[in-house]
DRENLOVO-371972 format. One record per residue (C-alpha): residue number from 0; residue in one letter; x, y, z. Coordinates in Angstrom, 2 decimals, decimal comma. Example, Ala and Ser with C-alpha at 12.3 -4.5 7.8 and 13.67 -1.06 7.14 Angstrom:
% DRENLOVO-371972
     n   res        xx        yy        zz
     0     A     12,30     -4,50      7,80
     1     S     13,67     -1,06      7,14
***
This chain:
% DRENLOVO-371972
     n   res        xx        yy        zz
     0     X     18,85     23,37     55,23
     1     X     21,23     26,16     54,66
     2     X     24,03     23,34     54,23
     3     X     22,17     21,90     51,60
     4     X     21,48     24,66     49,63
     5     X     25,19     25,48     49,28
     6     X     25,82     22,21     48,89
     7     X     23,60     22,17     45,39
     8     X     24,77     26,08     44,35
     9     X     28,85     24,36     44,33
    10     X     27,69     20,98     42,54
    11     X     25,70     23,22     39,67
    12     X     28,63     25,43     39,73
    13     X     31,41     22,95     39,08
    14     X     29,33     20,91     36,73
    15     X     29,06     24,05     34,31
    16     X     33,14     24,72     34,98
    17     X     33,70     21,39     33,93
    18     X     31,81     21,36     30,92
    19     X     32,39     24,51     29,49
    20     X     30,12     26,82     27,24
    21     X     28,17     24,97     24,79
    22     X     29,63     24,83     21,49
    23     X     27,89     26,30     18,95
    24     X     26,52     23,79     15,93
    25     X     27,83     24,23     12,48
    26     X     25,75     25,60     10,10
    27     X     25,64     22,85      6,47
    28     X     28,10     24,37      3,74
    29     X     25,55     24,06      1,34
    30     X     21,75     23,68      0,64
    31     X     22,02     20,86     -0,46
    32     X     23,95     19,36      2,84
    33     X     20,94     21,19      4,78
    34     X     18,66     19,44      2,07
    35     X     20,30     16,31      3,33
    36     X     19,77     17,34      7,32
    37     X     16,29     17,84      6,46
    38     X     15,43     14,70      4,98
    39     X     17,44     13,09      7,92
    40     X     14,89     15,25      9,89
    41     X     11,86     14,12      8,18
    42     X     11,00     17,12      6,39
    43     X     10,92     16,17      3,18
    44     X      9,12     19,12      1,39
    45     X     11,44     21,23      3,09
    46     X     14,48     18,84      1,83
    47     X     13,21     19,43     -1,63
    48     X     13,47     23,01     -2,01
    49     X     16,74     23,57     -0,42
    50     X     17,88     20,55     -2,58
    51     X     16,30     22,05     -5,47
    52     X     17,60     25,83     -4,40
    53     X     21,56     23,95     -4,76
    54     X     20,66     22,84     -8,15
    55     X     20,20     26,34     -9,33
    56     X     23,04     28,11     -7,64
    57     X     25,55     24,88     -8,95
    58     X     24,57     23,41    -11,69
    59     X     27,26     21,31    -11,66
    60     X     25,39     19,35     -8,94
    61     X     22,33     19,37    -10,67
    62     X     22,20     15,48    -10,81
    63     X     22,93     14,79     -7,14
    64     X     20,59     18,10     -6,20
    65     X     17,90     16,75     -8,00
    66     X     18,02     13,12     -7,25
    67     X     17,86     14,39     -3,79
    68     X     15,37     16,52     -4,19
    69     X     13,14     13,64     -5,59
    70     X     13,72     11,18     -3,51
    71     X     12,62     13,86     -0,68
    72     X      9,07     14,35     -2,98
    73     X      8,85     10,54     -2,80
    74     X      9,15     10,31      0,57
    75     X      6,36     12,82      1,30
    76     X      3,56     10,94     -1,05
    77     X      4,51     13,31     -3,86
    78     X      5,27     10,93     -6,23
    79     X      4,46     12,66     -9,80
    80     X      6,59     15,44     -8,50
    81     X      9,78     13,20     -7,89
    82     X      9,12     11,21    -11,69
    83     X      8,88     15,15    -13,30
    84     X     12,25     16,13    -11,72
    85     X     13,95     13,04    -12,42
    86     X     12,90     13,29    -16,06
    87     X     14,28     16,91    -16,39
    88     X     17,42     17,35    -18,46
    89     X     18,85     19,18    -15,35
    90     X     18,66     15,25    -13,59
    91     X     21,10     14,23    -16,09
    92     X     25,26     14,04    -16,15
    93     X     27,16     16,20    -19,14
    94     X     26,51     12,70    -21,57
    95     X     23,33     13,06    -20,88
    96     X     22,74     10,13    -18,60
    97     X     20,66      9,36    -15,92
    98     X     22,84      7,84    -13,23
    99     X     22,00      4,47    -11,78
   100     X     20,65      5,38     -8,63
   101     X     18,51      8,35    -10,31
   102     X     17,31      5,55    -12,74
   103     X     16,33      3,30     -9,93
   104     X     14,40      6,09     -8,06
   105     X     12,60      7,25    -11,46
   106     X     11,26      3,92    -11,67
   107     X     10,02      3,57     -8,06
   108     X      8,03      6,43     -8,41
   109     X      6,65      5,42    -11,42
   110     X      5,20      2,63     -9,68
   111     X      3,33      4,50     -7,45
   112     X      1,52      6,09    -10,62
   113     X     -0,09      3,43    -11,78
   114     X     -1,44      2,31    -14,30
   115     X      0,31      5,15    -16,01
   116     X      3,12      3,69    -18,50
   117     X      7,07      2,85    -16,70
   118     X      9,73      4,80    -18,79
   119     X     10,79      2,72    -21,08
   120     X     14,39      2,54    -19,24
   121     X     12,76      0,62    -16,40
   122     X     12,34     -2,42    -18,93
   123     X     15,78     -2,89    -19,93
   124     X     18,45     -2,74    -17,81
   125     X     21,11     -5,77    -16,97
   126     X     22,77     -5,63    -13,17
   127     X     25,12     -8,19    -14,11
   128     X     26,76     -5,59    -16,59
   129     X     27,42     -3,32    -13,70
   130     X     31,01     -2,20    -12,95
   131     X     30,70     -1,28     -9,05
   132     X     28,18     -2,72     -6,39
   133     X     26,02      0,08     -5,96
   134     X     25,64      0,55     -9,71
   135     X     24,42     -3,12     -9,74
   136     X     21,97     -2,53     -6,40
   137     X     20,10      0,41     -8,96
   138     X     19,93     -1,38    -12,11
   139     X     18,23     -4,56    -10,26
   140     X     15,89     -2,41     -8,61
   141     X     15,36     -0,14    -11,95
   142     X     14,61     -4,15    -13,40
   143     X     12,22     -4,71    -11,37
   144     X     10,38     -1,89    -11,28
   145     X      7,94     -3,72    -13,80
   146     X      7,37     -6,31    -11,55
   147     X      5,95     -3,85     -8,67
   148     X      3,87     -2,02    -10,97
   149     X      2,16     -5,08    -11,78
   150     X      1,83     -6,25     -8,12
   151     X      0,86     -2,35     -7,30
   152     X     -2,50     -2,94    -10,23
   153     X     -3,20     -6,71     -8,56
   154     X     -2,34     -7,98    -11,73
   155     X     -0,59    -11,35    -10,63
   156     X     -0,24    -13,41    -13,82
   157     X      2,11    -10,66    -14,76
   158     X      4,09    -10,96    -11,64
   159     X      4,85    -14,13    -12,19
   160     X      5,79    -13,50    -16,02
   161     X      7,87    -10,61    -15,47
   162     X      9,36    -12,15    -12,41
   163     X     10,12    -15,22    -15,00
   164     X     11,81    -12,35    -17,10
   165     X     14,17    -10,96    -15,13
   166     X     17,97    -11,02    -16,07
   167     X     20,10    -13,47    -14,28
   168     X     22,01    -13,72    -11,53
   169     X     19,19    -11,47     -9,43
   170     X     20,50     -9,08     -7,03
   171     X     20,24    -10,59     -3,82
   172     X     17,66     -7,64     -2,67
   173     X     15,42     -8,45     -6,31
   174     X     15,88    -11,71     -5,65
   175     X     13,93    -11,53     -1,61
   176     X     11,30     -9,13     -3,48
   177     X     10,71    -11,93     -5,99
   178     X      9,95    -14,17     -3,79
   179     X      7,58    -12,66     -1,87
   180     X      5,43    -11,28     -4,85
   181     X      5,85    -14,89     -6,20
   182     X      4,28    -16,11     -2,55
   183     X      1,65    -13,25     -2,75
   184     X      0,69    -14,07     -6,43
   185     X     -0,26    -18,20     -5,07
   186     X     -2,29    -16,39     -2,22
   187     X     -4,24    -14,44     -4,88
   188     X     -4,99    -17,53     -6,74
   189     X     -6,61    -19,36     -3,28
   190     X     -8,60    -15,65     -1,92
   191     X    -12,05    -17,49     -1,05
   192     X    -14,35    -16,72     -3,62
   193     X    -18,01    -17,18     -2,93
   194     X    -20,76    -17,46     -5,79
   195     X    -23,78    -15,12     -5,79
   196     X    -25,76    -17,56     -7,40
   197     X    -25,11    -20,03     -5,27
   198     X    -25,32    -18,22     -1,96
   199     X    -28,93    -17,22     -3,44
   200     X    -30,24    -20,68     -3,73
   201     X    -28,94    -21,99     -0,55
   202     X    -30,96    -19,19      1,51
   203     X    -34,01    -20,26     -0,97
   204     X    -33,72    -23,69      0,15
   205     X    -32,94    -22,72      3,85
   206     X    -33,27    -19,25      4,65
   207     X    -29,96    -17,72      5,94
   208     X    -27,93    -20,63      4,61
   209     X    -26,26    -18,58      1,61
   210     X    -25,37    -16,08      4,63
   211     X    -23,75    -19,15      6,79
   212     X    -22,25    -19,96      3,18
   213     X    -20,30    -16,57      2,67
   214     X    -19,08    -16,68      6,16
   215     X    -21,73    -14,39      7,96
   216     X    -23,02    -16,46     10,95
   217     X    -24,63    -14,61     13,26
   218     X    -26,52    -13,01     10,01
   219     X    -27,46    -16,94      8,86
   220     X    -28,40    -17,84     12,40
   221     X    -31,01    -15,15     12,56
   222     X    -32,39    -15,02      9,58
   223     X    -34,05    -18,48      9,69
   224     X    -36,09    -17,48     12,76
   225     X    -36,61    -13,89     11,75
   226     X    -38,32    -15,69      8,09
   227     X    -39,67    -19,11     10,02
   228     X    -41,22    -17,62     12,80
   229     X    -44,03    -14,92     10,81
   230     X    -44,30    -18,07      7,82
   231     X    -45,15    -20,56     11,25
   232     X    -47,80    -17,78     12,18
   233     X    -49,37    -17,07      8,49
   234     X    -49,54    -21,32      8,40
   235     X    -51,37    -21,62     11,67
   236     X    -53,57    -18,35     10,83
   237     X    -54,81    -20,33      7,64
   238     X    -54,75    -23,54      9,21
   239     X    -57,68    -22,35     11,57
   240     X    -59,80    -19,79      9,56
   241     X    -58,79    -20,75      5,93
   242     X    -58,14    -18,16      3,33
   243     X    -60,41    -15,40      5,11
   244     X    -57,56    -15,39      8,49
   245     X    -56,14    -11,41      8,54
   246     X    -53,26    -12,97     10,70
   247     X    -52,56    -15,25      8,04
   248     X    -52,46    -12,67      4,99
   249     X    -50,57    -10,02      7,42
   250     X    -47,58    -12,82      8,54
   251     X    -47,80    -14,57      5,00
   252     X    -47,24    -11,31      3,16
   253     X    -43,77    -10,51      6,34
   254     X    -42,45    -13,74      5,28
   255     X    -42,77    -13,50      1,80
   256     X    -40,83    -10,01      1,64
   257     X    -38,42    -11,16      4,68
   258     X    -37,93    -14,50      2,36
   259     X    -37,23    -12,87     -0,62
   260     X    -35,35    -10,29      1,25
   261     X    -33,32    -13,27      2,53
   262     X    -32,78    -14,42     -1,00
   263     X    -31,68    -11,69     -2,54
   264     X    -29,42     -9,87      0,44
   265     X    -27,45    -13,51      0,35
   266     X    -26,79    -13,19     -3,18
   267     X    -25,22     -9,40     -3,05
   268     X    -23,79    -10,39      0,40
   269     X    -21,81    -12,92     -1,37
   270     X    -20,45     -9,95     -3,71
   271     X    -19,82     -7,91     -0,99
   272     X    -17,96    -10,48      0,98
   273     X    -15,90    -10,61     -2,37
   274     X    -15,05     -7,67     -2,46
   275     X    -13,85     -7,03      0,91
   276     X    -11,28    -10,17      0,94
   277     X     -9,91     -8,71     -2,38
   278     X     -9,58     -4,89     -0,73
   279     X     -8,07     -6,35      2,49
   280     X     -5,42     -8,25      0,37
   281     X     -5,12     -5,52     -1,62
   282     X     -4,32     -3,05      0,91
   283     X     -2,06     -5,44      2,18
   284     X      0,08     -5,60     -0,89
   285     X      0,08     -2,11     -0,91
   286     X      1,50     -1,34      2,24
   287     X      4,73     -3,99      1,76
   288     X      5,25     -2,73     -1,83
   289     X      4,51      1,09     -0,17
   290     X      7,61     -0,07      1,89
   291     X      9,61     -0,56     -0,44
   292     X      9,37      2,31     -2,49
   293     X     10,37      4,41      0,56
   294     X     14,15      3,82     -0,50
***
């Protein structure tokens, strides 16, 4: 045992000879290459203020600082926060220009917010006028920006005419975006739509049949029994003592109110069933387009 334990004191002893003392980490130069470790990190509020912090001690990297410092906002849901700093002066080179890549991130938070208005500057730009491949990359995503905020309101006939509007060439990442929204825009078009009035006068024919109609089943299945089996009772109370049978006016008066319970719960069913296909597909679309805003 002894053996052993010497055995395991030398091995941990010549294992920290051999690798030394642990160097120490760098500390970043700058806040705004500790903004950049942050972000990296995940902490994006965090990202933002040291980003931000950098802008005001060198001004002279305000429009790197705050481009950052937006995109940082973006990423943590914060997306009227990232559109203000990207519309401050302070975003801007010394001629006053946005660059590219700041112009492409304005717009991709402007999505986010609406219905609110895109900046004007999301509606005109041309990648095929761009001198350098990144340059081009920004403008065709600033281009399309339009495109997302009308996919991001469910407003698909737009899609498909602002999609029809974009500048050729498209960029080859516009151009995979396009046709998706252009895929997602026929899927609107076919969502199963069911009819309130109709769903209302199939259960009045055959209770439960508007249920079976908008696609609830089990609901269809038992309401016919849960309406037939009190009317069956009321018939056969009447049948033997006439108008004067208690059974019959107590199970008549059930299946009229489960009837026209039947009726009417079909009818808003169908409008709820609506609704529910068109917030599924909705949240859908929001989650791919949610994707893609978290550039």
């Amino acid at each position: 045992m002894t053996r052993v334990l010497v055995a395991m004191c030398v091995a941990v002893a010549s294992a920290l000879v051999a690798g030394g003392p642990v160097a120490a980490q760098p500390s970043p130069a700058t806040p705004l290459a500790l903004a950049e470790e942050l972000r990296l990190l995940g902490r994006f509020d965090a990202c933002a203020v040291e980003a931000l912090r950098h802008a005001y001690q060198t001004p002279a990297d305000g429009p790197a600082a705050f481009a950052l410092a937006a995109r940082c906002l973006s990423r943590a849901g914060r997306a009227a926060a990232a559109r203000r700093l990207l519309e401050d002066p302070r975003a801007r080179d010394a001629q006053g220009h946005l660059p590219a890549a700041s112009l492409a991130q304005l717009c991709l938070a402007a999505v986010a917010q609406a219905p609110t208005p895109l900046p004007t500057a999301c509606t005109a730009q041309d990648a095929a006028a761009a001198e350098d491949p990144e340059t081009a990359a920004a403008l065709a995503l600033a281009s399309y920006a339009p495109v997302l905020h009308a996919a991001w309101g469910s407003d698909w006939s737009a899609v498909e005419a602002r999609v029809a509007a974009l500048p050729r060439p498209l960029h080859a990442t516009v151009d995979a975006w396009a046709r998706e929204d252009l895929q997602r825009a026929a899927r609107a078009r076919e969502l199963p739509y069911h009819r309130a009035w109709l769903a209302g006068t199939l259960s009045a024919i055959v209770p439960g049949l508007g249920r079976v109609y908008v696609g609830r089943w089990q609901d269809g299945l038992m309401t016919l029994p849960l309406v037939g089996v009190p009317a069956y009772f009321a018939w056969s109370g009447f049948d033997r003592n006439g108008t004067s049978s208690v059974r019959g006016w107590l199970t008549g008066t059930l299946a009229g109110v489960l009837y026209l319970g039947n009726v009417y719960g079909s009818a808003v069913g169908a409008g709820v069933e609506n609704d529910r296909v068109q917030a599924e597909f909705r949240e859908e679309v929001r989650r791919a387009l949610a994707e893609r805003l978290d550039r």
